[in-house]
N, C-alpha and C positions, 0 to 999 in steps of 0.2 A: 651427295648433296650438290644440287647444283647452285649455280651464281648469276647473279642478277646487278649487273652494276647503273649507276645512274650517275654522269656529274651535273653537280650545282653549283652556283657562283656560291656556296659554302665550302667544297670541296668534295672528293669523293666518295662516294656511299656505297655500299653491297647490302644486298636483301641474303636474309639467310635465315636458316632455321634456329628458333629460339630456343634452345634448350635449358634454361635456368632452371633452380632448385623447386621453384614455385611454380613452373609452367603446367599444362596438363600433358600428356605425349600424346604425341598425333594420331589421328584415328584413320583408319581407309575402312569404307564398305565397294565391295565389286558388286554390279549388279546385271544381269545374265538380262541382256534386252532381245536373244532372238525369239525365233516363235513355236510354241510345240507342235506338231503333227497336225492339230486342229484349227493351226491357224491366230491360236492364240496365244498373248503375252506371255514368258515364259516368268520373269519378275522377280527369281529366286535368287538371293543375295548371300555374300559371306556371313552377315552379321559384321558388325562392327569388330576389327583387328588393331592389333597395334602397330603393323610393318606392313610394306610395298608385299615384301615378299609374301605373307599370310596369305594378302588377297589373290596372290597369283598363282599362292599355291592351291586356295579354293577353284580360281578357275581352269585350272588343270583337272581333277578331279570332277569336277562339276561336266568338264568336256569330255573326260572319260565318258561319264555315266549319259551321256545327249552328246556324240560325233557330229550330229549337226548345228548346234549351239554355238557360235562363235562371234557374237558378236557381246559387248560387253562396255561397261563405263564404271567408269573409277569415281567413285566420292573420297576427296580427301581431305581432311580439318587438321590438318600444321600450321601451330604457333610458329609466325617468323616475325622477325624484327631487323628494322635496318639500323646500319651502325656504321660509324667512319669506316674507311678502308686505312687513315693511320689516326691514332686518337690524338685529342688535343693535348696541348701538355697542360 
């Protein structure tokens, strides 16, 4: 998880991943933007995962089966929320 800090004449804040009871978990889709043999779009995605790692484990596999495939972009929808870095009393 990385950190994201911000100060404000409120004090200091971190951006971070939301993970509460109620949230939904983060989604990633990878999607394969080199081109096939003909030239065209190749366009073929994870499907929607729940982990970094899913999607990179699709495109390992996906590079198997296409060696020339290597170009690729990440969609990812993580609930974050920012929050004091010390809380109020």
């Amino acid at each position: 998880m990385s950190r994201s800090a911000k100060v404000t004449r409120f004090g200091d804040w971190m951006l971070r991943e939301d993970t509460g009871p109620d949230i939904d978990p983060p989604a990633y889709l990878m999607v394969c933007k080199s081109e096939n043999e003909d030239g065209t779009p190749c366009g073929k995605d994870s499907g929607e995962v729940n982990s970094f790692a899913e999607s990179t484990e699709w495109t390992r596999r996906h590079g198997w089966a296409h060696p020339d495939h290597r170009s690729f972009r990440l969609l990812a929808d993580v609930p974050m929320v920012m929050v004091p870095e010390v809380e109020p009393l």
